[in-house]
C-alpha positions as CSV (number, residue, x, y, z in Angstrom):
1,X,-94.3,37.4,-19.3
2,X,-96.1,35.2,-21.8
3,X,-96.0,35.4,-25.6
4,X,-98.8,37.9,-27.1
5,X,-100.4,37.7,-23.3
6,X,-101.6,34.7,-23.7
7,X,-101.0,32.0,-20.6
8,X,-97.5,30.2,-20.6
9,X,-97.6,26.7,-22.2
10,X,-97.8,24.3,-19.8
11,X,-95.4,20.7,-19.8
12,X,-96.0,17.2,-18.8
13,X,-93.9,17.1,-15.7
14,X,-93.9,13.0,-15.8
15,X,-93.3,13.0,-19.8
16,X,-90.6,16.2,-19.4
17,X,-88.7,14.1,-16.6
18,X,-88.9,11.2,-18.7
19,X,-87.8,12.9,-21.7
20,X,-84.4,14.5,-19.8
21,X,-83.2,11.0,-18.3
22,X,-83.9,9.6,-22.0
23,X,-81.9,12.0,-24.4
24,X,-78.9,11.8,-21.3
25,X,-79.0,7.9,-21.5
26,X,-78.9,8.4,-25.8
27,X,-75.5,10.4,-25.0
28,X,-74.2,8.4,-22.4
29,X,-74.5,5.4,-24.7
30,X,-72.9,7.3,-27.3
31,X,-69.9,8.3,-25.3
32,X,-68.9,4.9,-24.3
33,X,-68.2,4.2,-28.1
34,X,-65.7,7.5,-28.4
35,X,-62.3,6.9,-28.5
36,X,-59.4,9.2,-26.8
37,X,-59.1,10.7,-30.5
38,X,-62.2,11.2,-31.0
39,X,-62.7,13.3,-27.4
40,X,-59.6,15.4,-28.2
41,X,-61.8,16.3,-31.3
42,X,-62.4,20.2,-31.9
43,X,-66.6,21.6,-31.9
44,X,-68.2,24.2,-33.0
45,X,-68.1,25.6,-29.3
46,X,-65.2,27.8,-29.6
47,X,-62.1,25.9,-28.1
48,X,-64.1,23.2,-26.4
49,X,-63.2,19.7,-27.5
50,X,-65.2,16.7,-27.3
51,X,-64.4,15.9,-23.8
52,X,-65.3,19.0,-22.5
53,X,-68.3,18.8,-24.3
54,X,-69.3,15.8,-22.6
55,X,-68.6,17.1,-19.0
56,X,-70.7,20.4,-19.8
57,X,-73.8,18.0,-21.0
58,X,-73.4,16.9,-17.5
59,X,-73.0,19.7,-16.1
60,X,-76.1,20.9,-17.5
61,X,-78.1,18.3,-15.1
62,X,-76.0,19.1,-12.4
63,X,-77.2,22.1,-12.3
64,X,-80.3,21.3,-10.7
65,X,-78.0,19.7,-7.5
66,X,-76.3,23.5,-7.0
67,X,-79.8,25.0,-7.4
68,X,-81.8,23.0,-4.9
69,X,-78.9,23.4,-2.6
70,X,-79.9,27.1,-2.4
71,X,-82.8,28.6,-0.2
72,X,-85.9,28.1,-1.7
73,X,-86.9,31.7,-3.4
74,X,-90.4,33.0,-1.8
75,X,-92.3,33.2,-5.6
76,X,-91.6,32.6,-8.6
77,X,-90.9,35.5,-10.6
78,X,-89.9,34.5,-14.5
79,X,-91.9,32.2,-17.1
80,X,-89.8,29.8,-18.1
81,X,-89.3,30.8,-21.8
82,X,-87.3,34.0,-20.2
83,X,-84.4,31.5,-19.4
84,X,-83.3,31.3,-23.2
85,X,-82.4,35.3,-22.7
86,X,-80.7,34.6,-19.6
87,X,-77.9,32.3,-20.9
88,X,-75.5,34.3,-22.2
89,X,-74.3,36.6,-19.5
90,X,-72.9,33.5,-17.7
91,X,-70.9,32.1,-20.7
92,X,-67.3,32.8,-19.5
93,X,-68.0,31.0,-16.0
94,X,-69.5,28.6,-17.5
95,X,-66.5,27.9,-20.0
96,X,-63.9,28.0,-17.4
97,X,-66.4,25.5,-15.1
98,X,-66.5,22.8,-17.9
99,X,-62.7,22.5,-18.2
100,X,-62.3,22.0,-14.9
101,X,-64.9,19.5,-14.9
102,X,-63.0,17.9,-18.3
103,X,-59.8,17.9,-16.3
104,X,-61.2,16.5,-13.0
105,X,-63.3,13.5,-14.5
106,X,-61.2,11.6,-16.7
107,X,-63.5,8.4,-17.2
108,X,-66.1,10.3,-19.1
109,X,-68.6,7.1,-18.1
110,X,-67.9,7.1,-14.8
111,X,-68.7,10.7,-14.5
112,X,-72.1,10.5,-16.7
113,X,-73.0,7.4,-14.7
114,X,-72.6,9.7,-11.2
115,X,-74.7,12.4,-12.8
116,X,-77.5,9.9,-13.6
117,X,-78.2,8.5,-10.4
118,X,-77.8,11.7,-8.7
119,X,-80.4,13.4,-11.3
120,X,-82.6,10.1,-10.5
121,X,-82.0,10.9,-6.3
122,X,-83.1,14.4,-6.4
123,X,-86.3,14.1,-9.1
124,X,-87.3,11.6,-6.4
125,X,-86.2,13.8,-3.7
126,X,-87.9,16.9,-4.4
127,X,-91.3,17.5,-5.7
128,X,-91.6,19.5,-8.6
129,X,-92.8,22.9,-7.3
130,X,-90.3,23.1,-5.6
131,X,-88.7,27.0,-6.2
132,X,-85.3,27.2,-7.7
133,X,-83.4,30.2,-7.9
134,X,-81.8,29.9,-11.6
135,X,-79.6,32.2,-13.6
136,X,-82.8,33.4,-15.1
137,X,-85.3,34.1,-11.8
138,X,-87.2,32.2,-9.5
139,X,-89.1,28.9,-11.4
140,X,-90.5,25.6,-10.4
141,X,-88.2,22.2,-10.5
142,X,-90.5,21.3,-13.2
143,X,-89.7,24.8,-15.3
144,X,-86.8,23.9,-15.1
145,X,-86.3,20.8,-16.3
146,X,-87.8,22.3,-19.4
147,X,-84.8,24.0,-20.2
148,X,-82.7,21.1,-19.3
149,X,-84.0,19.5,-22.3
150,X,-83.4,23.0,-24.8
151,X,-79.6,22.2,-23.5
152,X,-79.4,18.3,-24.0
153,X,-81.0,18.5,-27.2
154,X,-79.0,21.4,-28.4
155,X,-75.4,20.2,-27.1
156,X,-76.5,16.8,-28.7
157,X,-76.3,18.0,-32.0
158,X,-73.4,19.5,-31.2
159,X,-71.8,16.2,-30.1
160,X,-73.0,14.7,-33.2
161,X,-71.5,17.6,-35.6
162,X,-68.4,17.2,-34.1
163,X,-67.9,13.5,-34.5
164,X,-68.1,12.2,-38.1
165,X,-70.5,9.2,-38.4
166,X,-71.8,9.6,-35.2
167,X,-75.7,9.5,-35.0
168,X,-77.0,10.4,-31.4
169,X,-80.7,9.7,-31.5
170,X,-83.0,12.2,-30.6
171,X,-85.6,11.4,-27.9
172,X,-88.9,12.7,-29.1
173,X,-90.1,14.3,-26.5
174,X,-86.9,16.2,-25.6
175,X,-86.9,17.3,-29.0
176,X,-90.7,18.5,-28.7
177,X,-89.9,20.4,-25.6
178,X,-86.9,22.0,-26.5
179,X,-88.9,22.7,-29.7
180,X,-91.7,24.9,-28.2
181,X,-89.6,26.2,-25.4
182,X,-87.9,27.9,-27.9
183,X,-91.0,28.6,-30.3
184,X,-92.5,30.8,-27.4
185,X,-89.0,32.6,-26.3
186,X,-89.6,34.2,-30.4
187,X,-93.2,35.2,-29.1
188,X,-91.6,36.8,-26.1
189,X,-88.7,38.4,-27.7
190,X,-91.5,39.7,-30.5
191,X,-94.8,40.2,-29.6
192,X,-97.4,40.6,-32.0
193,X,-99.9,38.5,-34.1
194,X,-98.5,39.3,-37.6
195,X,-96.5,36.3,-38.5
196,X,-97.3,32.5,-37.7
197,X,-94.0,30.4,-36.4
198,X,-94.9,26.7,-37.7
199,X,-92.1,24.1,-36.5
200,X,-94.3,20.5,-37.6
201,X,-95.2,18.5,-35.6
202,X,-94.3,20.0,-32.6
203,X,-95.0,24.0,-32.1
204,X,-97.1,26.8,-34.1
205,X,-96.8,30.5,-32.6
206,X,-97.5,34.0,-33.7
207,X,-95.1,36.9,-32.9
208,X,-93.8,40.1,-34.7
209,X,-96.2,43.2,-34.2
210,X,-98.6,44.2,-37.4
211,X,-101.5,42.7,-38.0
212,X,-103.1,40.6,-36.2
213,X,-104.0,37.5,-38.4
214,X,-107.8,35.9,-37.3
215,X,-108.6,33.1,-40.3
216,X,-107.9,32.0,-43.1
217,X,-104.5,31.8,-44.4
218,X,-101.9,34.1,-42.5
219,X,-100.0,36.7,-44.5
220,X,-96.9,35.9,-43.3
221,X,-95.7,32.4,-42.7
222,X,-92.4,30.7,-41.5
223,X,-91.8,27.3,-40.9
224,X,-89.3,24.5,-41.2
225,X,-88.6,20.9,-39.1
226,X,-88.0,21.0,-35.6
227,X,-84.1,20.4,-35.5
228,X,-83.4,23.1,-38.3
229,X,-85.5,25.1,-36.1
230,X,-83.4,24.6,-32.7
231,X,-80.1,25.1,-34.9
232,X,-81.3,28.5,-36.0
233,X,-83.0,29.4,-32.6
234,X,-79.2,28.6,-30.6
235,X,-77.0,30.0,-33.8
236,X,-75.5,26.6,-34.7
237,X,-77.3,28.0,-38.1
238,X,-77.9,31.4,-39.7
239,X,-81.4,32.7,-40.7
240,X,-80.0,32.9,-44.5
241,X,-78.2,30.2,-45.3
242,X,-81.6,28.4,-43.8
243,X,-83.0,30.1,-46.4
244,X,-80.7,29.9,-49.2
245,X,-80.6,26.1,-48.5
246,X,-84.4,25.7,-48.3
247,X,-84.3,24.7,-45.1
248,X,-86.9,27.3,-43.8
249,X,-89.7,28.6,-45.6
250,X,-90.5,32.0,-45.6
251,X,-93.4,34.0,-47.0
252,X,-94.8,37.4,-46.0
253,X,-93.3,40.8,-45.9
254,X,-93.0,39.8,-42.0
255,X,-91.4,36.8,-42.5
256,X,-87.7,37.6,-42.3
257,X,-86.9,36.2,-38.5
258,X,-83.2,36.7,-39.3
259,X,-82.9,40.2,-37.1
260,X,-84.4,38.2,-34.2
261,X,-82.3,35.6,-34.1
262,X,-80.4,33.9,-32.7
263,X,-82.4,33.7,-29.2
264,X,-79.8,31.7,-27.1
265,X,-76.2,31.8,-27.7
């Protein structure tokens, strides 16, 4: 499936790679300054501390080791903008997966530093059409390190919320992928040509059925910055307090996105 059957966006497999091992090496520098106190800390992820934060941002990457250990699927089946809907089902196994990794890897640096020569192995390892079978279908290595960046930008933020005076830097390309995964996963989840999704520099769609806008100004315009735009994408941020705060513009009788969101939770 592609947004308004147009073909999938395609990624820079060298500058996607690039861009994963570059926002995990911004959070494994951040993690070496946190202090026992601050790991105990509480998030906005339910009853997950800091710590267990940590170990799921690595488990994210790790998931790429338990899906290459798995038979090679015969096609792939799924775009990858259909993995944002295919998150939630697994939440509970993935909660009760992170504090076991939280209990099992007490030095938090050690554990990152594993993951990040492992990640490094496989990418050279494997090439990247290589099929994976993934909690969302059958998609290439490369897909799929698409995603990975949607979850270390995403839990980033979180880590920073979480910590006062914190300030994990976002690498730009992880944030530009993550961005316009998550741009086309609104085209999917509404099809149409009626409203134009801008998200500066990085990602303009059209979605929501009606019509179809051909020049000139669009009817019906949203847009806002790139990281307001993951926050309201992942529900770290609700459509109207985006609103109310000015954080997203919205004009057009089409233009309310707040019954289609969030798209990954």
């Amino acid at each position: 499936m592609s947004p308004a059957g147009k073909r999938p966006r395609s990624y820079d497999p060298v500058r996607t790679r690039a861009a994963v091992l570059a926002q995990f090496g911004q959070v494994r520098d951040a993690v070496r300054t946190l202090t026992d106190e601050q790991l105990a800390l509480p998030t906005r992820l339910g009853d997950w501390s800091v710590r267990e934060l940590v170990a799921h941002i690595g488990m994210a990457l790790t998931a790429l080791h338990r899906a290459v250990e798995r038979p090679a699927p015969a096609r792939q089946d799924v775009q990858v903008a259909e993995w944002v809907f295919a998150t939630a089902g697994n939440a509970a196994a993935i909660a009760d997966f992170t504090r076991g990794l939280a209990a099992d890897h007490p030095d938090l640096d050690a554990y990152l530093a594993d993951v990040d020569e492992s990640l490094r192995a496989l990418l050279a390892e494997h090439p990247g059409s290589r099929l994976l079978e993934t909690n969302a279908g059958a998609l290439p290595l490369d897909d799929y390190l698409v995603t990975r960046t949607v979850e270390l930008v995403v839990h980033t933020d979180d880590l920073n919320a979480a910590v006062s005076g914190l300030a994990v830097p976002y690498d730009r390309q992880a944030l530009a992928a993550a961005t316009r995964l998550l741009a086309d996963a609104l085209a999917v989840k509404a099809p149409g040509g009626s409203t134009e999704v801008r998200v500066p520099p990085y990602a303009v769609v059209q979605c929501v059925e009606g019509p179809r806008h051909t020049r000139g100004t669009p009817p019906n315009v949203v847009e806002t910055d790139p990281l307001t735009w993951v926050r309201l994408a992942t529900g770290r941020l609700a459509w109207t307090d985006a609103v109310a705060e000015a954080q997203v513009s919205a004009s057009g009788e089409r233009a309310d996105l707040g019954g289609l969101l969030p798209l990954l939770s």
